[in-house]
N, C-alpha and C positions, 0 to 999 in steps of 0.2 A: 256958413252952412252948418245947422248939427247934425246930429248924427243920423237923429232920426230923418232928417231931410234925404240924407245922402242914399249909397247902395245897402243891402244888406252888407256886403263883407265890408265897406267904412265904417260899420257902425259896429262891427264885431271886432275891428282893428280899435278902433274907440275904446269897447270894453274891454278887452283883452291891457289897454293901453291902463284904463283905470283899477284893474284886475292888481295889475304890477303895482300899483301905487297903496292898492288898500289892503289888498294881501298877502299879509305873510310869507305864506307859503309860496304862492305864484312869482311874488318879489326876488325870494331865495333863487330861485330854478337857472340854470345856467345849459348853455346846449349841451354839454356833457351829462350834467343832473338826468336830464330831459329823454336820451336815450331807451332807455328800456320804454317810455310811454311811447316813443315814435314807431317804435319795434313792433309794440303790443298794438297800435293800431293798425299798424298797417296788417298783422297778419288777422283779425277784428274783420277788416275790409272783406280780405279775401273768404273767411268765413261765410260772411253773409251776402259776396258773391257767390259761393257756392253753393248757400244755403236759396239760392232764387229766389228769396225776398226785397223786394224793391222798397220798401219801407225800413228795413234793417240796414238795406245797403246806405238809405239815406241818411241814416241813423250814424251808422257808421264814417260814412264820409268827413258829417261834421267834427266826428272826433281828431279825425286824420287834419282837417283844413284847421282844430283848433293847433294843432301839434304847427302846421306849417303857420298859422298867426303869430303862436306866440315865440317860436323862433326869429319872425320877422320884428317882434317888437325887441326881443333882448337885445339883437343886430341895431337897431335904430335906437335905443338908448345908449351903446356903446358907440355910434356913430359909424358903424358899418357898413347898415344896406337897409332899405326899406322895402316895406308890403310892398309899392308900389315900381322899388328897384326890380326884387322876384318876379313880377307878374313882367315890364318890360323886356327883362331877361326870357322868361319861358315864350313873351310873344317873337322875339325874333329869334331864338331858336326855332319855333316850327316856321318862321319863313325861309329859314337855311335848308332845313332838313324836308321842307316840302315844294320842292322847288319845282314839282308838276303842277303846285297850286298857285304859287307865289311867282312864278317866273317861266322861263321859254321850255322847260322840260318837259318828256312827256311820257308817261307811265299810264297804261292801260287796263293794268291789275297788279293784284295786292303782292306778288313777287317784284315786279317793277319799283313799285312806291320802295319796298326794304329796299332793292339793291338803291335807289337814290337817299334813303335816309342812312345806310350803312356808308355810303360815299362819303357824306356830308357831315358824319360824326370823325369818319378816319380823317376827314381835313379838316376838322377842327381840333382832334388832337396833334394832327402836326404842325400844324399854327403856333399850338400852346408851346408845345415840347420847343418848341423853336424861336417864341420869343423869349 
């Protein structure tokens, strides 16, 4: 399949992938380099959420999803993690942490859902702490 065949974000992990190969500059960047743009997006984001533009905010996302692409591609050329590791990762986190959706729990408003998503984080840090 190419790229074009595929999703938009396949085909943005594609550029982003050929970005690395033919660009200088992009080639350089390492996830430390990378910081202050992750920074400057994200606060970018909340800008033009606050600014109630749906157009900027969309604007803005892409810059944030380039920041998380190309994270995933330096990961995947040093043999780390891939775009498609992240995305597996964030999908079974929200089945952990939504377990009035995912499983037998049951939360009837947005108080409920935190106290089951704050349960769900505290046992997954003492999991971690613990293996």
């Amino acid at each position: 399949m190419t790229a074009s065949e595929g999703s938009p974000l396949e085909a943005f992990a594609d550029q982003m992938r050929l970005l690395r190969r033919e660009c200088a500059w992009k080639r350089e960047q390492t996830h430390t380099s990378l910081v202050p743009f992750v920074r400057e997006e994200a606060e970018e984001v909340v800008e033009a959420i606050e600014s109630g533009d749906p157009a900027a905010l969309c604007d803005e996302l892409g810059d944030l999803l380039l920041q998380v692409v190309i994270h995933a591609v330096i990961a995947e050329e040093a043999g780390d993690f891939t775009l498609d590791d992240v995305a597996r990762g964030v999908i079974a986190k929200m089945e952990r942490r939504n377990p009035h959706v995912f499983g037998d729990a049951v939360a009837t408003d947005a108080a409920q859902v935190l106290r089951l998503w704050n349960a769900a984080k505290a046992a997954e840090k003492a999991a971690s702490e613990g293996s």
